[in-house]
C-alpha positions as a Markdown table, in Angstrom:
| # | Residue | x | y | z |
|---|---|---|---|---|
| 1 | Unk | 65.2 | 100.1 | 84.7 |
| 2 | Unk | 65.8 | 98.3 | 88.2 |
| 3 | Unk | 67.3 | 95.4 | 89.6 |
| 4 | Unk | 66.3 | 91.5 | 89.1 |
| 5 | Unk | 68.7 | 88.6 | 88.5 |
| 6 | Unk | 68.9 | 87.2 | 84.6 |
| 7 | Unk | 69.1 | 83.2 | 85.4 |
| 8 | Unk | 68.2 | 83.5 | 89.1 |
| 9 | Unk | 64.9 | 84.9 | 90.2 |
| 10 | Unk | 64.9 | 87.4 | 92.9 |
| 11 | Unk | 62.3 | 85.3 | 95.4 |
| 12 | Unk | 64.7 | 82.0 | 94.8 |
| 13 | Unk | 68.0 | 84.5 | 95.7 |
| 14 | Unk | 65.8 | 85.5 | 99.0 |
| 15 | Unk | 64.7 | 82.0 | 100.1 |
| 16 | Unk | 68.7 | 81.1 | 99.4 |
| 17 | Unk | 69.8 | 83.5 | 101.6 |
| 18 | Unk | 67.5 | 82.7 | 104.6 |
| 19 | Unk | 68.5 | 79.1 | 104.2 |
| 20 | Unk | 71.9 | 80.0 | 103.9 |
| 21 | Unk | 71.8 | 82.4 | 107.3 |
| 22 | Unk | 69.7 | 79.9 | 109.2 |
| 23 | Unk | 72.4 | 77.4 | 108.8 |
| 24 | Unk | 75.2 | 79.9 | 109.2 |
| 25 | Unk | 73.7 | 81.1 | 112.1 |
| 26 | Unk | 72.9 | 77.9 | 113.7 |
| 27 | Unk | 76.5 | 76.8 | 113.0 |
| 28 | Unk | 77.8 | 79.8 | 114.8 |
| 29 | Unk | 75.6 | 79.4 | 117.9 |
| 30 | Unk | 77.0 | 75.4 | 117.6 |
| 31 | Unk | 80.5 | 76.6 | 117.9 |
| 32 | Unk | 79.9 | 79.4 | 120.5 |
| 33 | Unk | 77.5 | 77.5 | 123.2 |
| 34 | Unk | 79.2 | 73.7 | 122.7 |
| 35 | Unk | 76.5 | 72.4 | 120.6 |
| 36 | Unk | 73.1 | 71.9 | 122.6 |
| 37 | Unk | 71.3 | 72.6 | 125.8 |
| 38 | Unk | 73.3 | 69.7 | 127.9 |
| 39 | Unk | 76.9 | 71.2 | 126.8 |
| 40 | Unk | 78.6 | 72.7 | 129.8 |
| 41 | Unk | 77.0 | 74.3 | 132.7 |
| 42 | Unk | 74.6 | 76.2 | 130.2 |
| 43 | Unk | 70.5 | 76.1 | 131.5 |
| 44 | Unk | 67.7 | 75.5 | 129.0 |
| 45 | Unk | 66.9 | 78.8 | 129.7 |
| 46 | Unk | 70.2 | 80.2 | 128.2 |
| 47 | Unk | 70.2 | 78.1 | 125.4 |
| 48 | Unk | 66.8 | 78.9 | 124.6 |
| 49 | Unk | 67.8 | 82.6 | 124.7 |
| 50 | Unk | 71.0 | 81.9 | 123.2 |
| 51 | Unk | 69.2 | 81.0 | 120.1 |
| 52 | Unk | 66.9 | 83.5 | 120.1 |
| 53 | Unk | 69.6 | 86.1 | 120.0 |
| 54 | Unk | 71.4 | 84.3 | 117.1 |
| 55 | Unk | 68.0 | 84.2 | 115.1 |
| 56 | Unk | 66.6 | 87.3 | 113.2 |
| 57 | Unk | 64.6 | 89.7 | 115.0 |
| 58 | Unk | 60.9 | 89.9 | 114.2 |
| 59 | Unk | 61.7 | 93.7 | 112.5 |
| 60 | Unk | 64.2 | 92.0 | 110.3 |
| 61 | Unk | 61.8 | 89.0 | 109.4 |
| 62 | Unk | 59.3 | 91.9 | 108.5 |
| 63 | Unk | 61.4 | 93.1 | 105.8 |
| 64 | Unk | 62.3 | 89.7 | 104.2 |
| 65 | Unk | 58.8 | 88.8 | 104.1 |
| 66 | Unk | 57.9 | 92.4 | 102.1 |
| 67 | Unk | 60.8 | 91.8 | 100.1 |
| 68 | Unk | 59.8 | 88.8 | 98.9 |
| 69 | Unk | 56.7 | 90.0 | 98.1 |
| 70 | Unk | 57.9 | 92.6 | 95.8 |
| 71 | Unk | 60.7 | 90.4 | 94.3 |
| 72 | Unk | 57.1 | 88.0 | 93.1 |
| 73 | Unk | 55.9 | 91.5 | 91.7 |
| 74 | Unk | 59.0 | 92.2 | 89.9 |
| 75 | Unk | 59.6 | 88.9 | 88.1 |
| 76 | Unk | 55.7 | 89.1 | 87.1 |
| 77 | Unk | 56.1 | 92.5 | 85.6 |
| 78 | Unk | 59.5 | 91.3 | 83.7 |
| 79 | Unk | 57.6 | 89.7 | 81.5 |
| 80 | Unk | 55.6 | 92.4 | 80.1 |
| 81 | Unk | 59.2 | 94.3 | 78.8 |
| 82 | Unk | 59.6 | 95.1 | 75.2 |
| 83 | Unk | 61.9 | 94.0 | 72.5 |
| 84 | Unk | 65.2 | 94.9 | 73.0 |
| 85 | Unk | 68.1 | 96.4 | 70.6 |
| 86 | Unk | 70.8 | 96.4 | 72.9 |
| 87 | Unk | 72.1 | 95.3 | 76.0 |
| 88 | Unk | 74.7 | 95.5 | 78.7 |
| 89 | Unk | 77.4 | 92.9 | 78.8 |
| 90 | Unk | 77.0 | 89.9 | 80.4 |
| 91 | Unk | 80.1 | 90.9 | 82.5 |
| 92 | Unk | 79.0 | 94.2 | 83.6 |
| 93 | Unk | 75.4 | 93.0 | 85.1 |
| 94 | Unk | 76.8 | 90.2 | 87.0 |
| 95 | Unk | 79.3 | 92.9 | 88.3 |
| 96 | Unk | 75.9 | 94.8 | 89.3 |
| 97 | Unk | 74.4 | 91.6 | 90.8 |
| 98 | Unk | 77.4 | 90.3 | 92.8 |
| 99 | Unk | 77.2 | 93.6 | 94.5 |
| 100 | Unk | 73.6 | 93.7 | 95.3 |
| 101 | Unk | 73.3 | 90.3 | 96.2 |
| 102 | Unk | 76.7 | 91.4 | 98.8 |
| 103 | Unk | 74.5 | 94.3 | 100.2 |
| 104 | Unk | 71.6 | 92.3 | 100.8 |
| 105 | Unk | 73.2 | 89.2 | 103.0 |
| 106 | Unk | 75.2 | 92.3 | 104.6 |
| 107 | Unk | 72.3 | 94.5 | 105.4 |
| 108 | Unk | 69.8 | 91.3 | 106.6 |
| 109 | Unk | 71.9 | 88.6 | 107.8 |
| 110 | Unk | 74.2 | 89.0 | 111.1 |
| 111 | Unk | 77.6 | 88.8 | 111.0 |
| 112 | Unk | 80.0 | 87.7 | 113.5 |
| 113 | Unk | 82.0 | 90.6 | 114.5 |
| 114 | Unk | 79.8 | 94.0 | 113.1 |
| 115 | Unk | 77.1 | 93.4 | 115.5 |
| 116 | Unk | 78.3 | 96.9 | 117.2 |
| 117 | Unk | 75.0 | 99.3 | 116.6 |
| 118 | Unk | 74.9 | 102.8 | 115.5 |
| 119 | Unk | 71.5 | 103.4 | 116.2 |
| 120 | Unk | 69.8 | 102.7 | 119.5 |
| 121 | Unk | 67.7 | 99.0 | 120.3 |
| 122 | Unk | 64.1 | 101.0 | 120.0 |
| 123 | Unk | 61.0 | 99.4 | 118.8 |
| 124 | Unk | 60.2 | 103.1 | 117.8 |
| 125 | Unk | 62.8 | 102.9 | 114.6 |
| 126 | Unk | 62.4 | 99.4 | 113.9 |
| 127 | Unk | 58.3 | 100.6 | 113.7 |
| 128 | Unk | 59.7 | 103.5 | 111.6 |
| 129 | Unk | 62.0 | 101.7 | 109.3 |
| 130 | Unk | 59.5 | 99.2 | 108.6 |
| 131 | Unk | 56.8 | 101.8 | 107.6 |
| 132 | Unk | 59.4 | 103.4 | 105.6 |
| 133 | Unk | 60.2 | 100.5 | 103.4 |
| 134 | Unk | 56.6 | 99.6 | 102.5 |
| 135 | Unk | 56.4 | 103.7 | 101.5 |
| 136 | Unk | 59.5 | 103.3 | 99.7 |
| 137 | Unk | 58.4 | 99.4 | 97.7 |
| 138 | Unk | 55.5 | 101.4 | 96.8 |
| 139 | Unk | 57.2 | 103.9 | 95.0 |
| 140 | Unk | 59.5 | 101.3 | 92.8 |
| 141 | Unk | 56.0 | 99.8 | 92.1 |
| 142 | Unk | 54.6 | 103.3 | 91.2 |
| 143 | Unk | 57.6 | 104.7 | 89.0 |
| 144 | Unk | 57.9 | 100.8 | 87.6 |
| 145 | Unk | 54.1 | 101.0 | 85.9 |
| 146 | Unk | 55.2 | 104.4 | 84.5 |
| 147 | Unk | 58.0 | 102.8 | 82.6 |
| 148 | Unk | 55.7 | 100.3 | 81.4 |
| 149 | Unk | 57.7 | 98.1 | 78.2 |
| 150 | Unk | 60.3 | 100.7 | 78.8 |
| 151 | Unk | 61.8 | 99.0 | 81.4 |
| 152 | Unk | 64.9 | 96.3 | 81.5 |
| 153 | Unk | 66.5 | 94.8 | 84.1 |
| 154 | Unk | 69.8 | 94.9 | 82.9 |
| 155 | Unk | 70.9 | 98.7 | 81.2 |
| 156 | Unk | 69.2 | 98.2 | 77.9 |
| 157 | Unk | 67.7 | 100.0 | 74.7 |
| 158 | Unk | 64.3 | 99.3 | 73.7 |
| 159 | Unk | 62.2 | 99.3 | 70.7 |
| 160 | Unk | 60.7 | 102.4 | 70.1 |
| 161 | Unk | 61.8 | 103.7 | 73.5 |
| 162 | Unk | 60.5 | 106.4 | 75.0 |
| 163 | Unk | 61.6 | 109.2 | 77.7 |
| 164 | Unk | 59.4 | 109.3 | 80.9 |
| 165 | Unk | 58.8 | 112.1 | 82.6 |
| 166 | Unk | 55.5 | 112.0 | 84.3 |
| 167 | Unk | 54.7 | 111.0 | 88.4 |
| 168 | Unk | 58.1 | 110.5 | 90.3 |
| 169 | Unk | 60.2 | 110.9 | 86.9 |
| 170 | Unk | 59.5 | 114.6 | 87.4 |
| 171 | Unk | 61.1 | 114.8 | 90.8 |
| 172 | Unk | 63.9 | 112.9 | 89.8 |
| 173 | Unk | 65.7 | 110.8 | 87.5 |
| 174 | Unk | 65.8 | 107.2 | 88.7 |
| 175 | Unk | 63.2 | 106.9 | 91.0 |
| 176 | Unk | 63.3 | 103.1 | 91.5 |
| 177 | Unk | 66.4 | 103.5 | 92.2 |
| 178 | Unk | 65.7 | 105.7 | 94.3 |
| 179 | Unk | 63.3 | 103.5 | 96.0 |
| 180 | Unk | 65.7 | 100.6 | 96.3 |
| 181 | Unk | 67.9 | 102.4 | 98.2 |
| 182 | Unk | 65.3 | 104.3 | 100.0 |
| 183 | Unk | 64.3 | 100.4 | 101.2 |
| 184 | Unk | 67.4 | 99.0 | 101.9 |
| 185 | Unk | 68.3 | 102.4 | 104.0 |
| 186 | Unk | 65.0 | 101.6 | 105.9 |
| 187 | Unk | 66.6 | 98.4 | 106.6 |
| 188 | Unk | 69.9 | 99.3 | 107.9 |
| 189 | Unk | 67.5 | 101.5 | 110.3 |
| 190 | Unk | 65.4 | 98.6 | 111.3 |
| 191 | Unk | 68.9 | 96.2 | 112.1 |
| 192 | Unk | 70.9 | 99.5 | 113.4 |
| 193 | Unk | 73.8 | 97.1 | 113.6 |
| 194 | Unk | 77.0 | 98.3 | 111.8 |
| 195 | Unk | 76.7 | 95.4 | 109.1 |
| 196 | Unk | 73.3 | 96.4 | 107.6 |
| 197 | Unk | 75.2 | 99.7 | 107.5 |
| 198 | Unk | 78.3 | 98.5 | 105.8 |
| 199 | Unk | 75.4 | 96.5 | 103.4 |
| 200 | Unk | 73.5 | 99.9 | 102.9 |
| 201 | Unk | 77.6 | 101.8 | 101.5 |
| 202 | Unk | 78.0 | 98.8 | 99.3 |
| 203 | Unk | 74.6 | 99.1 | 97.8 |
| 204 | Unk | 74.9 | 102.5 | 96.8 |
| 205 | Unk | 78.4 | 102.0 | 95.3 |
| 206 | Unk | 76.1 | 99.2 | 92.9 |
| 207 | Unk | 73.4 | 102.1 | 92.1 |
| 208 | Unk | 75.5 | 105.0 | 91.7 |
| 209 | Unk | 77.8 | 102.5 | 89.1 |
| 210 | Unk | 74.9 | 101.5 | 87.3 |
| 211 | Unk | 73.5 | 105.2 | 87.0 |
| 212 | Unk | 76.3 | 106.4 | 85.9 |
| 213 | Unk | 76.5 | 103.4 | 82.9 |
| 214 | Unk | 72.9 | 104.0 | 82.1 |
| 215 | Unk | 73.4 | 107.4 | 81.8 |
| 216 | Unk | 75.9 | 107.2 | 79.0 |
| 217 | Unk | 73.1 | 105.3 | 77.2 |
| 218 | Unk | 70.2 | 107.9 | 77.7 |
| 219 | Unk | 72.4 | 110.3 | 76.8 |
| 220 | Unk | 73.1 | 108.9 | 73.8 |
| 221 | Unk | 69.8 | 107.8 | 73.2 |
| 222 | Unk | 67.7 | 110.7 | 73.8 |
| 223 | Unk | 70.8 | 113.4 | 73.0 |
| 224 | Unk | 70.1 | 117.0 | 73.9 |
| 225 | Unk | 66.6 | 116.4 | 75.0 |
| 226 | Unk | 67.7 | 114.5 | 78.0 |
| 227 | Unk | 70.8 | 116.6 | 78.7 |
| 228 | Unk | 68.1 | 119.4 | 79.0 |
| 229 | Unk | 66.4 | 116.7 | 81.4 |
| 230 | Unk | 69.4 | 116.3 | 83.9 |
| 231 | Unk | 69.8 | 119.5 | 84.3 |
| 232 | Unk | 66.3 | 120.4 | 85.5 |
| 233 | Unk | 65.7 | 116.8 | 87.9 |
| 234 | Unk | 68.2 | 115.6 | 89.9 |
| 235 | Unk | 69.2 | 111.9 | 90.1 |
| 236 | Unk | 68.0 | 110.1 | 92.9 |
| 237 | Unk | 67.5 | 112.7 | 95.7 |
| 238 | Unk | 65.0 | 115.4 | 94.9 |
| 239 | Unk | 67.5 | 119.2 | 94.8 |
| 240 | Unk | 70.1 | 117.4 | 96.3 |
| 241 | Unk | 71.8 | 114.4 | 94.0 |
């Protein structure tokens, strides 16, 4: 199971955002530098860098663009779920995808205010962060074939549903989850401001609520065989959690 919106599709809630920060952004820069190059005693030169600063760095633009090319991947493979026999309320996933959607503008989008870093300027970790997150897409891809018709967006129970436990399902639990949040921690890396941090707490609040409702439902699904399961494979992090 992993994350993509019922009535909005994950590309169109990506191109929203970037609209939505370009304008907020240029709206801010407005109000802060007096609305243009001839406002004040500000150069060309400083409005031109002025904007620059307010725009999204190139490390940040990197991880939009490879997020939208996995959201395209993810609404294909939607299509190819089975039959379901029951589903999450309404209610609960749009709980799920108010958060997510939260984290996301936190962790890409600059906000007035949080702009503090906790982790150095270095091209080094944006390189890092960036390699991290294509490692990390990769492994929601690989651990979303092995679910084949198995898998749901929303925390459901399919026809004829079985238990994986093959490739990354052996090292853990939930390993697109684990991905996700592998990638969006690759993120906060790659903005190192405190916003993409306070994006990357709030996303793992959304996970960890959704394990733990999914959980209930394998259990009672696939009864003592996957108790047996959770106590042999951690969750998300390999011996750890």
């Amino acid at each position: 199971m992993a994350d993509v919106s019922v009535r909005i599709s994950p590309l169109r809630r990506f191109l929203a955002y970037c609209l939505a920060g370009g304008v907020i952004g240029w709206a801010w820069s407005h109000v802060r530098h007096g609305g243009g190059p001839s406002a004040g005693s500000h150069s060309l030169r400083e409005f031109v860098l002025s904007r620059a600063q307010a725009s999204f760095p190139p490390g940040i633009l990197i991880s939009i663009a490879l997020l939208c090319l996995f959201s395209l991947y993810w609404e294909a493979a939607a299509g190819r779920a089975a039959e379901t026999k029951s589903q999450e309320s309404r209610w609960s996933r749009s709980i799920h995808l108010m958060l997510v959607s939260a984290a996301q503008l936190l962790l890409l989008f600059p906000v007035p205010g949080l702009r503090a870093r906790f982790l150095p300027d270095a091209t080094g970790l944006v390189v890092a962060g960036i390699m991290l997150e294509i490692l990390f897409l990769v492994l929601a891809v690989w651990a979303r074939q092995l679910l084949g018709r198995n898998w749901s967006g929303a925390i459901a129970v399919k026809l004829d549903q079985q238990l994986i436990r093959s490739g990354p399902y052996r090292f853990v639990r939930h390993p697109i989850y684990s991905a996700l949040l592998g990638a969006y921690a690759s993120i906060a890396v790659i903005s190192g401001e405190l916003h993409a941090l306070l994006g990357l707490l709030l996303v793992c609040v959304a996970y960890w609520r959704k394990i733990q409702l999914e959980e209930q439902v394998l259990n009672t699904l696939f009864g003592p065989v996957y108790k047996e399961y959770c106590s042999a494979v951690r969750a998300v992090i390999p011996r750890v959690l």
